[in-house]
C-alpha positions in Angstrom: 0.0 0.0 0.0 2.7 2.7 1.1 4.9 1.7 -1.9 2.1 2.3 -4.7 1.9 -1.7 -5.8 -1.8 -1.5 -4.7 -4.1 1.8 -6.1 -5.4 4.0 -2.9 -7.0 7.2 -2.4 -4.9 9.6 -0.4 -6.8 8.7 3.3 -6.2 5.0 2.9 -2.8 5.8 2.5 -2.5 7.8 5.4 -4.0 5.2 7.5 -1.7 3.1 6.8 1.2 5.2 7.6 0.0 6.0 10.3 -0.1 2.3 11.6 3.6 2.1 10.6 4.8 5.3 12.2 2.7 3.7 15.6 4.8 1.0 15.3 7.9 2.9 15.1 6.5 4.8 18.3 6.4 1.5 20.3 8.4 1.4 23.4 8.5 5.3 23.3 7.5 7.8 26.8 4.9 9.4 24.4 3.3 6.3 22.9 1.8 4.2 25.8 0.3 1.5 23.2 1.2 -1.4 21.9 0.3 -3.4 19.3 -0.2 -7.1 20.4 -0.8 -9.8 17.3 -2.3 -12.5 19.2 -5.1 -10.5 20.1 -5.8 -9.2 16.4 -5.5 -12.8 15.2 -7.9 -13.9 17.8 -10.8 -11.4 16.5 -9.7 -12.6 12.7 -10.1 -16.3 14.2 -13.5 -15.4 15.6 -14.5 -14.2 12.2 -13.9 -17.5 10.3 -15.9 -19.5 12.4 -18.7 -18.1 10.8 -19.9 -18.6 7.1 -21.7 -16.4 4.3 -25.3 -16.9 3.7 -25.7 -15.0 0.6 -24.8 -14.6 -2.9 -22.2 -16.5 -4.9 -20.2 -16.9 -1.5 -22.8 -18.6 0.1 -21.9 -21.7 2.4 -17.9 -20.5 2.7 -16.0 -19.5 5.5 -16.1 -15.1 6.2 -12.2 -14.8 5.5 -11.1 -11.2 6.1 -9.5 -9.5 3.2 -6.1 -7.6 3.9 -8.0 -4.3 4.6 -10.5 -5.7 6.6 -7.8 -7.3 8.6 -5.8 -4.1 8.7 -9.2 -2.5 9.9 -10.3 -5.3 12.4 -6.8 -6.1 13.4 -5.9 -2.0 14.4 -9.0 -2.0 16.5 -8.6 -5.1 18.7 -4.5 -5.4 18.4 -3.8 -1.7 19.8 -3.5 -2.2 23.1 -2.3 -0.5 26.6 0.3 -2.6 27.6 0.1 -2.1 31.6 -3.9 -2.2 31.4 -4.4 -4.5 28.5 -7.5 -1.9 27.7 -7.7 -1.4 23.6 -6.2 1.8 22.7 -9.2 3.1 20.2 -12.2 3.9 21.6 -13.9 5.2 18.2 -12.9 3.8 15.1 -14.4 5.6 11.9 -14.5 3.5 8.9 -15.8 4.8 5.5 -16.4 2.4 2.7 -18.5 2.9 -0.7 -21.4 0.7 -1.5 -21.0 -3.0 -2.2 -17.6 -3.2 -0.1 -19.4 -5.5 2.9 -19.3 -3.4 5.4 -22.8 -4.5 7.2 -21.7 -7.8 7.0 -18.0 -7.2 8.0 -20.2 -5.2 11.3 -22.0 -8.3 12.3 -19.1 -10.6 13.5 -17.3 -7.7 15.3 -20.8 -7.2 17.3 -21.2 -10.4 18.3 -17.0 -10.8 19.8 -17.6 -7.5 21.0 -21.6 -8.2 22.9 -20.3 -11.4 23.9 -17.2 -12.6 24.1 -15.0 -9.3 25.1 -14.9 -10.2 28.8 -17.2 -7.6 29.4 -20.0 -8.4 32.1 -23.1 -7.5 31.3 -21.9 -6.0 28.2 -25.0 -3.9 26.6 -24.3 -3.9 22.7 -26.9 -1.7 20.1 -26.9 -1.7 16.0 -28.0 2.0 15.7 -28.9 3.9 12.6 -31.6 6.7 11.9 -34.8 4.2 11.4 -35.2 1.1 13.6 -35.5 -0.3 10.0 -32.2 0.7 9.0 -30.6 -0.7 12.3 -31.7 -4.1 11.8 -29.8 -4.6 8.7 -26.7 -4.9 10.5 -28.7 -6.8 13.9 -30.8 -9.5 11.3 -27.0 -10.1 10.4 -25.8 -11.0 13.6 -29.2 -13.0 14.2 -28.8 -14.9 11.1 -25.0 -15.8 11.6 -25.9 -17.2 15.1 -28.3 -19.2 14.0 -26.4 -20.8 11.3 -23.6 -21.6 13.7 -23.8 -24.4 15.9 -21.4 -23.5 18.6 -22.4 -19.3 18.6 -26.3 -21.3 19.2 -25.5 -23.0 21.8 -24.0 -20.2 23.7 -26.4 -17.2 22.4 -30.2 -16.6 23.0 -32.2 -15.7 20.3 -35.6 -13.5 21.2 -38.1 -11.3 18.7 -35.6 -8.6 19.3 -32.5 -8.9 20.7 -29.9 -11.2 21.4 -28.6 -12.6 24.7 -26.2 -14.7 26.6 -27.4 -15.6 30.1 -24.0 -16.6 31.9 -22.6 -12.9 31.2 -25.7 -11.4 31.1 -25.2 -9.4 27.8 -27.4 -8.8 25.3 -27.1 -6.9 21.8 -29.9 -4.9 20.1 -31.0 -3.1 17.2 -31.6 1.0 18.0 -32.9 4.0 15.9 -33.2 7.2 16.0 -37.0 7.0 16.2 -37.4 5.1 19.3 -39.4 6.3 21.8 -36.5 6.4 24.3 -32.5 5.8 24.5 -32.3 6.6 28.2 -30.8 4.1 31.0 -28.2 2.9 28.2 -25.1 1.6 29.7 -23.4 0.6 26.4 -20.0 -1.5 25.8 -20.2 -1.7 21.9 -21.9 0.4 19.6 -22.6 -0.1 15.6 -23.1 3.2 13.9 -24.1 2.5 10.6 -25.0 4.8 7.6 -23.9 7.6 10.0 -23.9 10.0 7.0 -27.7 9.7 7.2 -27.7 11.4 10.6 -28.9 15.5 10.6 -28.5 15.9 13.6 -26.3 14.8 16.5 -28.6 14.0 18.9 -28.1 10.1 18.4 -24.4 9.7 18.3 -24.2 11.8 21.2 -26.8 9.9 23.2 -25.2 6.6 22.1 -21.5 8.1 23.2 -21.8 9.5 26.9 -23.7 6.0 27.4 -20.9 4.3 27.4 -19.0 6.6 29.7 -18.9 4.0 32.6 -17.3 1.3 30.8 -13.3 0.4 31.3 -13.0 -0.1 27.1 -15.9 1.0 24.6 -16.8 0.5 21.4 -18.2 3.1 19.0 -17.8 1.3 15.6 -19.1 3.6 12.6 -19.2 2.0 9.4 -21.0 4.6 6.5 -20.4 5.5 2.9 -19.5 9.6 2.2 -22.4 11.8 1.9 -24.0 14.9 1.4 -24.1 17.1 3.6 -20.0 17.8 5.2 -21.6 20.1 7.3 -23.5 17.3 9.2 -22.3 15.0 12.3 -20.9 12.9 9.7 -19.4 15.1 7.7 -17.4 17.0 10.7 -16.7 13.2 11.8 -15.0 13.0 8.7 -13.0 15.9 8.5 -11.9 15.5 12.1 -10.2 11.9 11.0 -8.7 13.5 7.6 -7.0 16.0 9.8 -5.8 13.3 12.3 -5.0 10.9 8.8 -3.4 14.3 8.2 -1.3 15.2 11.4 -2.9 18.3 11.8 -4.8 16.9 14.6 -3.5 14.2 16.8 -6.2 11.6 18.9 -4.6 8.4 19.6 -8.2 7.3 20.6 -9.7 7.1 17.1 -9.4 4.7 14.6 -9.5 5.9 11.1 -9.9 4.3 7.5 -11.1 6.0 4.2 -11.4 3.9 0.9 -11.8 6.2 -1.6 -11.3 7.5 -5.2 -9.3 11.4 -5.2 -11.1 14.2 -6.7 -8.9 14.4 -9.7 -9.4 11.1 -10.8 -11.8 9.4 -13.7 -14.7 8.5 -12.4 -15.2 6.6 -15.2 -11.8 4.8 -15.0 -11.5 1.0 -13.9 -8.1 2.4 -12.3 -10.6 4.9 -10.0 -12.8 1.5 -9.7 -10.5 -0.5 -8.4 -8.8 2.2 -6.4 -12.2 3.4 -4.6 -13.7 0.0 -3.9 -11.1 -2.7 -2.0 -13.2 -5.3 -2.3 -13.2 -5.0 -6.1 -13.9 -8.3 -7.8 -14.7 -9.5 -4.5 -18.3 -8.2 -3.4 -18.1 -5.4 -6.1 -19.2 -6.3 -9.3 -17.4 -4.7 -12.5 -20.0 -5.0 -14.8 -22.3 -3.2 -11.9 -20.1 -0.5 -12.0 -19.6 -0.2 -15.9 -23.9 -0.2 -16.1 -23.8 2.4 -13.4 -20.8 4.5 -15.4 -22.9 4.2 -18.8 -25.9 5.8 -16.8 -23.7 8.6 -14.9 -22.4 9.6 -18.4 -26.3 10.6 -19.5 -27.6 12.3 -16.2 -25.4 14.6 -14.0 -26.9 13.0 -11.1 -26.5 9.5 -11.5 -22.5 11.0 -11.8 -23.1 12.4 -8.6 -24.4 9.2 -7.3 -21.8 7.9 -8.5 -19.2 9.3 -7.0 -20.6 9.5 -3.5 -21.4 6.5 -3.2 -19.5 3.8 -4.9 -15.7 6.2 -5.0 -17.0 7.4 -1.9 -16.0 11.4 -2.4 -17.8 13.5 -0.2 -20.5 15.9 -2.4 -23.2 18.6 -1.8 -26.6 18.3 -2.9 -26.1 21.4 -4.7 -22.8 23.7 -5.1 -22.6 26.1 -2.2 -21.2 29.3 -3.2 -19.1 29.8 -0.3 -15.6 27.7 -0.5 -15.9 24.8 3.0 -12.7 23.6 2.6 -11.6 27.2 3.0 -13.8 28.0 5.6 -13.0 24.9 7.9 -9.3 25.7 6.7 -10.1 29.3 8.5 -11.3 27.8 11.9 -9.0 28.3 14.8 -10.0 25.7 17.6 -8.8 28.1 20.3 -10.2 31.8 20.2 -8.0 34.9 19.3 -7.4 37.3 21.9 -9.6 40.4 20.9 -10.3 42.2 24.2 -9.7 46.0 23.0 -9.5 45.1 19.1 -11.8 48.2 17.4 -14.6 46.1 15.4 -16.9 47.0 12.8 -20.5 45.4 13.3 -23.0 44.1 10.8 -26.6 44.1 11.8 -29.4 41.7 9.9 -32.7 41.8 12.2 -35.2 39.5 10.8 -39.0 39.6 11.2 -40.0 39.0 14.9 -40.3 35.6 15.1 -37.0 34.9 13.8 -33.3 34.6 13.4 -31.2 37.7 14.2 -27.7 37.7 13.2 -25.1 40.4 15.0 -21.3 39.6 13.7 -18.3 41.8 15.2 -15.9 41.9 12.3 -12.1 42.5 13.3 -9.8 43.0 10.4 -6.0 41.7 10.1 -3.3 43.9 12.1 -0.1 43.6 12.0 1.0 40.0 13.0 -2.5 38.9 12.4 -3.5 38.7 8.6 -7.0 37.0 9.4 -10.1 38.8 9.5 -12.2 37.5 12.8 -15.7 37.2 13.4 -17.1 37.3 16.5 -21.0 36.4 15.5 -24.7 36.3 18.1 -27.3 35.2 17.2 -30.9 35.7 18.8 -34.3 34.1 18.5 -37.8 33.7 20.6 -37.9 31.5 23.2 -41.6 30.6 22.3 -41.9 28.2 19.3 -38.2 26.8 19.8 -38.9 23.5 19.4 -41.1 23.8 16.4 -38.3 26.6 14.3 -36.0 23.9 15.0 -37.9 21.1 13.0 -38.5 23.6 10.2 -35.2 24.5 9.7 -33.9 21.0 10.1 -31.2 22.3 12.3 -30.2 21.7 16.0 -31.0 25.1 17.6 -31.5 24.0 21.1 -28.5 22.5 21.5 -27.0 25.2 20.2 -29.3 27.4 23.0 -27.8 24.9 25.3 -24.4 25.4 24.2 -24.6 29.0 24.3 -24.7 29.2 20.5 -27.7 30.9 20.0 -29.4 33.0 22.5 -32.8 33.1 23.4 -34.9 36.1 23.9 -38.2 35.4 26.4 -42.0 35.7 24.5 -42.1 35.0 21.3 -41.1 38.3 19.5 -37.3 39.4 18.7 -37.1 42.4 21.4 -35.1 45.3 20.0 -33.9 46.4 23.2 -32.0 43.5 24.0 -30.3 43.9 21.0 -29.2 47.3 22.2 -28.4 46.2 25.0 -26.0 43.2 23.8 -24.3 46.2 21.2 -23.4 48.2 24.5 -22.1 44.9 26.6 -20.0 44.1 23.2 -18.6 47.7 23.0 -17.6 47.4 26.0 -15.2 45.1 25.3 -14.3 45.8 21.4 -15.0 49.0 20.3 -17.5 49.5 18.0 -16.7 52.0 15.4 -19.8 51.0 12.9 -22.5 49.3 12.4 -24.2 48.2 9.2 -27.6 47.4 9.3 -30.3 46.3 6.6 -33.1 48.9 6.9 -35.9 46.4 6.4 -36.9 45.8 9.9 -34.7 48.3 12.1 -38.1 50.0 13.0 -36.9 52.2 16.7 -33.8 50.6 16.8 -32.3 53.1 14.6 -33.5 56.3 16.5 -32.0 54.3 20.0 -28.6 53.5 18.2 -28.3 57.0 17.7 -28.1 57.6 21.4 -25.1 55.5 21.9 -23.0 55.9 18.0 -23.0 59.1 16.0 -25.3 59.7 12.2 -21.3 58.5 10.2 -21.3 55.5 12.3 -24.9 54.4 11.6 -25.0 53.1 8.3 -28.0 51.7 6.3 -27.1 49.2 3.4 -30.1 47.8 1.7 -30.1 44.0 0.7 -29.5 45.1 -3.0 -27.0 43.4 -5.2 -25.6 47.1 -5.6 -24.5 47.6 -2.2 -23.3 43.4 -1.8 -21.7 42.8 -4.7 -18.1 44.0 -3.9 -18.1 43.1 -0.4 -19.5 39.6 -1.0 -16.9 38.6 -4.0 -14.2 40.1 -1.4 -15.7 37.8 1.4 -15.7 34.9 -1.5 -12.0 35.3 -1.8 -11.0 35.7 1.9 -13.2 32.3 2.7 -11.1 30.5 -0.4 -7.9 31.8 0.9 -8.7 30.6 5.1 -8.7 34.2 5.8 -11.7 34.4 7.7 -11.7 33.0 11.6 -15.4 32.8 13.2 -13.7 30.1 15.9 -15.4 27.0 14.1 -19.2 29.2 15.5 -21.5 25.9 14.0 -24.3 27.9 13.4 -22.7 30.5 11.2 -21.2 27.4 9.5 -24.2 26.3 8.9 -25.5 29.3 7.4 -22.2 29.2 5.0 -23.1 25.5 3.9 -26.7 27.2 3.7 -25.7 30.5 1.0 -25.8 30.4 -2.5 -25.5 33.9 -5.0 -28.0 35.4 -7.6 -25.7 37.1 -10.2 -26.9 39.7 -13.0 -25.4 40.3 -16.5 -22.8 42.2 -15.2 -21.6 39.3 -12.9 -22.6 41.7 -9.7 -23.6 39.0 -7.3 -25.8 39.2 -3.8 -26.4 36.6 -1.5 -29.5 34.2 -0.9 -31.0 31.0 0.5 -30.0 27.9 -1.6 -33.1 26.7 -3.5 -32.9 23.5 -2.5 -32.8 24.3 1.3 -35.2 26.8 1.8 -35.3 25.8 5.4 -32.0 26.8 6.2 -31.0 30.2 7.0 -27.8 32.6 5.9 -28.6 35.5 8.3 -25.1 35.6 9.8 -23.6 35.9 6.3 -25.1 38.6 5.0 -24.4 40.2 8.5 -20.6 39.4 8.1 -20.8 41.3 4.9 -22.3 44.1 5.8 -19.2 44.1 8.7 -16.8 43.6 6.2 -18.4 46.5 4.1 -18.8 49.3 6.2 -15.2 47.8 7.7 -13.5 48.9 3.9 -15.5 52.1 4.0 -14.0 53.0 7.4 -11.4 56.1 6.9 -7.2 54.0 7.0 -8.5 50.9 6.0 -8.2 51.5 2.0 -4.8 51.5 2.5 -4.5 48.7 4.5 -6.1 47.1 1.3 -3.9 48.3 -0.8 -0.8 46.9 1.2 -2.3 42.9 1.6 -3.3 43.2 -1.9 0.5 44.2 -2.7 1.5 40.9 -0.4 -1.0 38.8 -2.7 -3.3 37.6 -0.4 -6.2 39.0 -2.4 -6.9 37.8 -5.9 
């Protein structure tokens, strides 16, 4: 694999490099794992013993292919060596279609329900739909019943399945049932995890398992849609580990995929994408599914989602993500007594506000910084959040979005949270859309002066040039809103209207007229009225000179 004898996308790869660079590690103050054989040959061992039920391979022995064995054999052969506890406590795995991965799940399930040393071991196959979990749980059902010696030891009821001695049981779980409290999980199968919209699930399913000595969360998904979701952050979390930007010794990464660049339509991308080519993945499925993808854009799409497994969107965003997430600083920037510029988009009463504090590069410091608030009505939370398909009381909870009481957007405490902000940066000007300012106008000018009060109507005259300049910082990671997930949102959320001229404004993507983009256009108007502030053309003119704008 690391020599280029076998075709790999970039992330398979780096998984494997990683494994070798661990085992150079070994021995080292730094590393405290090892990796110990006899227990990765004992899982592959376990994983014979039962046979395929399906399909040509029907009646045969389950033998691990080399990847699946690098998978399986990473999870369960990393150890601690003084506590003999596994090492990864996560382990991410993203396949495309066809590749096995349900039933590659199934055995792992069962050693890990039943036969991990766990007492009482609670084990779930989870997904989005009760449905959709018991693909992966009928699995496990069906090998134990086809297997003399896993029968005799296992119980088999109408929905779950046990093993008295230990007292363990395994599952199936969705998203839909009517309740996931009093969990006390060992292992956990994820599957389809790009199908989640929310995090609720995963994040139920992880703090249950916080009382055990070594957990299981095992996702297993294809790539998806949306890399703005649960998943899709998932995702980009391992690439950076995969990556070395980011370092987690507790995850457990492995990406098959085809690269961007390459043919879709190439049985070199085929073979690269899929590992168990030839195997469980037809080629003549493949060439029927290329021959359609050349016809309809969308069966292209589908095709490279999910059999070479490359992340898409449903539609293109305008905004740049990779820039944007390449923007995100983990830990904030000290801006206590940094002069901001402020942009302003009050909505209608019953919804979304968006305030963003926009800090431009000084010297040292060539990022522009948003400091974004948002506000909404207490009253109708619940029922905002289903309509926009998008986790706001969490975010309430995690102090993302703040709540204002009754069910009316109350100017005042706008105000009020302008003052408390000035206090701390000061405000030199605010941009507001005029459209529902109503009083708050006349009290702004109590506090700013008429030059620092600045209407800008949602017109593609006065966004154009700020929102092609925002375009370009985004592309470049020039733009720092410390990773704020619900002005990320609204970037995955913003697509442009352009005239003849190419002059372009902001607006809701089409095909998510649920979501919202308030916070962008309020980080534009910052940026704006931040370029028409008196010193700052020539601070222009001088990063333009150092090429960071194109």
């Amino acid at each position: 694999m690391l020599t280029g004898t076998i075709p790999a996308g970039q992330y398979h790869r780096l998984a494997c490099a990683r494994h070798a660079q661990d085992r150079q590690r070994e021995g080292t103050k730094a590393f405290p794992y090892r990796f110990v054989w006899s227990k990765a040959k004992h899982v592959f061992r376990f994983c014979q013993t039962v046979s395929h039920y399906k399909g040509p391979a029907a009646g045969t022995s389950f033998r691990l292919e080399p990847w699946q064995q690098f998978i399986v054999g990473s999870i369960f052969g990393w150890v601690h060596p003084q506590t003999g506890r596994r090492r990864f406590r996560t382990a991410y795995v993203e396949v495309p279609r066809k590749n096995g991965k349900s039933f590659l799940q199934a055995p792992l399930m069962l050693y890990g329900t039943f036969f991990d040393g766990e007492p009482g071991a609670e084990g779930v196959c989870a997904a989005t739909k009760r449905q959709q979990a018991r693909i992966v749980y009928d699995i496990c059902a069906e090998l134990v019943r086809r297997t003399p010696w896993l029968r005799k030891r296992l119980g088999i009821r109408a929905a779950s399945l046990y093993q008295a001695d230990s007292s363990s049981r395994l599952e199936p779980l969705g998203a839909d049932a009517d309740s996931t409290d009093g969990l006390h999980l060992h292992i956990v199968s994820l599957d389809e995890f790009h199908a989640h919209r929310l995090s609720d699930m995963y994040d139920v399913l992880d703090t249950s398992m916080g009382a055990r000595t070594q957990p299981l969360m095992l996702i297993i998904t294809t790539a998806g849609a949306n890399p703005l979701g649960p998943c899709g952050k998932q995702h980009a979390y391992v690439c950076r580990i995969l990556d070395g930007a980011d370092q987690n010794d507790r995850i457990f990464g492995f990406i098959a995929h085809a690269d961007r660049d390459d043919d879709p339509f190439a049985v070199a991308t085929w073979r690269k994408a899929n590992p168990n080519y030839g195997i469980s993945v037809e080629p003549s499925d493949l060439v029927a599914l290329a021959l359609q993808a050349k016809q309809n854009p969308s069966d292209l799409t589908k095709l490279r989602m999910k059999r070479l497994n490359i992340w898409v969107t449903s539609s293109t965003p305008w905004l740049n993500l990779e820039g944007w997430r390449k923007g995100q600083a983990m830990s904030p920037a000290d801006l206590e007594g940094r002069a901001c510029w402020v942009g302003l988009d009050l909505s209608s009463k019953t919804d979304l506000t968006a305030l963003v504090l926009v800090f431009p590069p000084v010297e040292g410091d060539a990022q522009w910084h948003l400091k974004p608030f948002f506000f909404t009505p207490q009253e109708g939370l619940e029922e905002r959040e289903k309509q926009a398909r998008a986790p706001y009381r969490q975010w309430v909870d995690q102090g993302f979005l703040l709540t204002i009481p009754g069910n009316r957007i109350d100017h005042q405490m706008i105000l009020a949270k302008l003052l408390d902000v000035h206090a701390l940066y000061p405000v030199q000007v605010i941009g507001f859309d005029p459209w529902n300012i109503g009083n708050l106008a006349t009290a702004l000018q109590t506090h700013w002066s008429d030059e620092q009060i600045v209407e800008i109507p949602q017109t593609t005259t006065h966004l154009s040039e700020p929102s092609k300049e925002f375009e370009a910082l985004i592309a470049a990671g020039l733009v720092d809103a410390g990773a704020h997930p619900v002005l990320t949102w609204m970037v995955s959320n913003a697509v442009v209207m352009r005239d003849s001229n190419e002059n372009l404004r902001p607006t809701k993507d089409p095909k998510k007229s649920r979501g919202r983009i308030d916070g962008v256009v309020a980080a534009i108007m910052g940026l704006k009225v931040a370029r028409m502030s008196e010193g700052l053309n020539t601070a222009s003119r001088d990063f333009e000179a150092r090429g960071l704008f194109v």
